[in-house]
N, C-alpha and C positions, 0 to 999 in steps of 0.2 A: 504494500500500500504506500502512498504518494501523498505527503502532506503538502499543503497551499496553505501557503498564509496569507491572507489580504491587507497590507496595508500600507493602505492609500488612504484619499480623502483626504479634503481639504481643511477641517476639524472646525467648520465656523463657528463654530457654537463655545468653541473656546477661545476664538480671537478676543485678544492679538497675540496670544500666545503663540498660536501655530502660524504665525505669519511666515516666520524663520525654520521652524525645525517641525517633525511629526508630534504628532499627540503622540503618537506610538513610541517613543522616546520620552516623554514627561516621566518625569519618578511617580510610582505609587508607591510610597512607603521608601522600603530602601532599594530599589530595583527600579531599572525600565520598566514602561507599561508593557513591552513588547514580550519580556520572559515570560509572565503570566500565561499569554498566548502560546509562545513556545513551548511552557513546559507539557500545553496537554499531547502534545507529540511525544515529547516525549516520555510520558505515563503511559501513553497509548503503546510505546517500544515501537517508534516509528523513525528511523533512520536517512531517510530522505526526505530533504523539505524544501521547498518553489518558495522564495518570499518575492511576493509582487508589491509593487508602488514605482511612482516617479523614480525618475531617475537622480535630481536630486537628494531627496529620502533614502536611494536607495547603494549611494555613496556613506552615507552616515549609519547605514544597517553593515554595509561590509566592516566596516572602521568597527563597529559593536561587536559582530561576531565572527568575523571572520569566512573561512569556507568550512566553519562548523566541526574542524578539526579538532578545535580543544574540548571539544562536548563528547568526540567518536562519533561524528554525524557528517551527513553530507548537504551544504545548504548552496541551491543555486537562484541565480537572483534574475527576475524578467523584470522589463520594465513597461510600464501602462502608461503609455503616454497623456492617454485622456482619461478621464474616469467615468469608463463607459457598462460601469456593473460590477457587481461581487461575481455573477457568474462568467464573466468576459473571462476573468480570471482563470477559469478552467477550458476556456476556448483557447488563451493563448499560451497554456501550459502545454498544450497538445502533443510537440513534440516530445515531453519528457514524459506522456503519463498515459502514454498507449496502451489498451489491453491491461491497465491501473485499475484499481479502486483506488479511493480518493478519499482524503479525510480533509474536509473544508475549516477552515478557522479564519475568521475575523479577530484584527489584533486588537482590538482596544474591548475580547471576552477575560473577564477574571472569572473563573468556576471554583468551587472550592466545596470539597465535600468526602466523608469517611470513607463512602463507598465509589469514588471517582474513577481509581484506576480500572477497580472490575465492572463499573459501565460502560468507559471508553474499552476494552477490552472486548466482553461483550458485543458492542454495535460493531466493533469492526471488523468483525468477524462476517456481517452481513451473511448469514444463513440463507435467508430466502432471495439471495440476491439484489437489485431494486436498490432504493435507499431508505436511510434513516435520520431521523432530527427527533428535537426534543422540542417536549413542552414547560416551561415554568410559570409558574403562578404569580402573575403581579398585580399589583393593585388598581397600575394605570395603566392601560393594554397600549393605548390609542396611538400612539409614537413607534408599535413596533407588528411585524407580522404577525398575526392574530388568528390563532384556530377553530374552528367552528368546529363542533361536535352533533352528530344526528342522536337520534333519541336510543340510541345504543352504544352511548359511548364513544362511537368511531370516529375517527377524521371525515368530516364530513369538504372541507374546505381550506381554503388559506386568503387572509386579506390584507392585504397591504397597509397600515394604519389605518385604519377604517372610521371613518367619522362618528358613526354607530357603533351600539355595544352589541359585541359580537360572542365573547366570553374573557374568563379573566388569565387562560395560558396565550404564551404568546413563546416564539421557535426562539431561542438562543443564535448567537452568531456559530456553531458548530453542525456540522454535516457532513454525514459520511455517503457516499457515491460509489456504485457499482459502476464497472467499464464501461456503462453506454454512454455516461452523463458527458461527455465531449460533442456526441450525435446528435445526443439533445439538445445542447447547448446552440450547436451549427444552425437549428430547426427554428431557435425561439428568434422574434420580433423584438426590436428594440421600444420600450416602452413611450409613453408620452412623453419621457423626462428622458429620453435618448440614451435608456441606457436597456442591458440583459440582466432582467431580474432576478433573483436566486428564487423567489417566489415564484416563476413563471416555472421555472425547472422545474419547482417541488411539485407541481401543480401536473407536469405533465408525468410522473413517477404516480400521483397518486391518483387520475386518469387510468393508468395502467393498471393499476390496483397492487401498486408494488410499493408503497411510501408506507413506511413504520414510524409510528410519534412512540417515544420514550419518556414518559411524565415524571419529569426529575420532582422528587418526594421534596417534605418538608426538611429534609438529611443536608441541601444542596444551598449553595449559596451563589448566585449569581448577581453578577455587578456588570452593571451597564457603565462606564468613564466618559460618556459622550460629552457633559458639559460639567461646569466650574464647579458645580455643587456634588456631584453622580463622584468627581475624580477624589472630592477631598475625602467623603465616607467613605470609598473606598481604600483612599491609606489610612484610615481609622479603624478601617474591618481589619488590615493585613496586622497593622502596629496591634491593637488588641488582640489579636490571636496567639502571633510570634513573641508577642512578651511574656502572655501565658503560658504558652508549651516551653519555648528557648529552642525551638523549631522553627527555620522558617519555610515559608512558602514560596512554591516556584525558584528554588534554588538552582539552577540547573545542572551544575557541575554534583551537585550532590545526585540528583536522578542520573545522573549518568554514570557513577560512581557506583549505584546501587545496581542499576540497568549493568554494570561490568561495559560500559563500552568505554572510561575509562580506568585507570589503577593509581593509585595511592601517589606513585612518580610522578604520571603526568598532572595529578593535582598538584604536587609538591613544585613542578615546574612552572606552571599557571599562576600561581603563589609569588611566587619569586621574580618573575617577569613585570609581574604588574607592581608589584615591591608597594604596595596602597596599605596603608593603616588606617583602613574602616571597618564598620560592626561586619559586615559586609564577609569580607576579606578575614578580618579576625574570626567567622561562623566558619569559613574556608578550611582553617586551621583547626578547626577541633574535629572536623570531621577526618583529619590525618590522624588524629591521637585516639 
């Protein structure tokens, strides 16, 4: 499987912050926004990862992580000149994710939950082929795509922020994709707002009667970062957790550590390169000892 990470966008809603640099790079807490995203790749033990955005952004994501070597991963970077969709993203992945399944991420998702890895585990697995998304429970749907359920429970639908109340799950920025989702992608119509909707995708998966929704339980913590208000609870959620446990979240080098992709050395050299004395960099070091 073939992770895509999307991030782009132009982040208005927090201008003028992002006038200069990505949202996807603002700190939450003590980390870029962008590991949070990363790390459900690699939870998921997924090894290869497309990071899409401009080409400016996507000079300052090399400068961050490199070609994913210090993690034991392999990260190749496309660049989207316009922003022409979430799913464009998997149209112009194409040459590297042929005969792929596909694990979709948007970077400015923070998930956070006990049983995380054995659900990303789990979906990616896609059994019945088709795809899979999730549903979360929010209070204000209307900002985000929005699930309709028939009087059975099932996916009845997908709305696009909807002006009406439709229900109260709405799809997270995560999605996993069976090899056809490139075919389909070629298929869909650019929307009113000139772009390929990742909704129009799910829509035509669940057409087919092949779309699976995942109802992340009350277990799940999802954080939307889209604006000024959304980014600062959010390093509020990560700071009270990580002070609680003395754990932190979205660590990378530690998931990777754990994952065995990489050893104790190439920590110890990652360490010493960056030669940084922060909380950060000091978590780095205990997990040597």
């Amino acid at each position: 499987m073939i992770g895509i990470l999307m991030a782009g966008g132009s982040g208005t809603r927090l201008y003028p912050s992002t006038k200069s640099i990505s949202k996807h790079l603002f700190p939450v807490y003590d980390k870029p926004m962008i590991y949070y995203s990363l790390s459900l790749f690699f939870l998921a033990k997924i090894k290869n990862i497309i990071i899409i955005s401009d080409k400016k952004n996507l000079i300052l994501y090399q400068d961050l992580l490199g070609d994913g070597s210090n993690f034991g991963i392999t990260i190749t970077y496309i660049v989207q000149d316009k922003p022409k969709g979430i799913a464009d993203g998997i149209k112009i992945s194409e040459p590297y994710i042929k005969n792929k399944k596909i694990f979709l991420v948007l970077g400015d998702n923070i998930i956070y939950g006990n049983n995380l890895i054995k659900t990303l585990t789990q979906a990616k697995r896609l059994k019945n082929g088709g795809a899979e998304i999730f549903g979360y429970y929010v209070n204000n749907p209307y900002g985000y795509g929005v699930i309709e359920f028939d009087n059975k429970n099932k996916i009845k639908d997908i709305h696009e922020k909807p002006k009406k109340f439709i229900s109260n799950y709405v799809v997270p920025g995560i999605y996993f994709y069976d090899e056809n989702a490139v075919n389909h992608v070629k298929n869909l119509k650019p929307s009113t707002r000139g772009e390929f909707e990742i909704t129009a995708l799910n829509r035509v998966y669940l057409k087919q009667k092949k779309l699976t929704v995942n109802i992340m339980n009350r277990g799940f913590a999802w954080l939307d970062t889209g604006s000024n208000e959304n980014l600062i609870n959010a390093s509020n959620f990560v700071y009270s957790i990580e002070k609680r446990q003395g754990l932190k979240i979205a660590c990378l080098e530690e998931i990777a550590l754990k994952n065995k992709w990489i050893d104790s050395n190439k920590l110890k050299k990652i360490i010493k390169i960056n030669n940084i004395n922060s909380d950060y960099s000091n978590y780095l070091k205990t997990l040597i000892k």
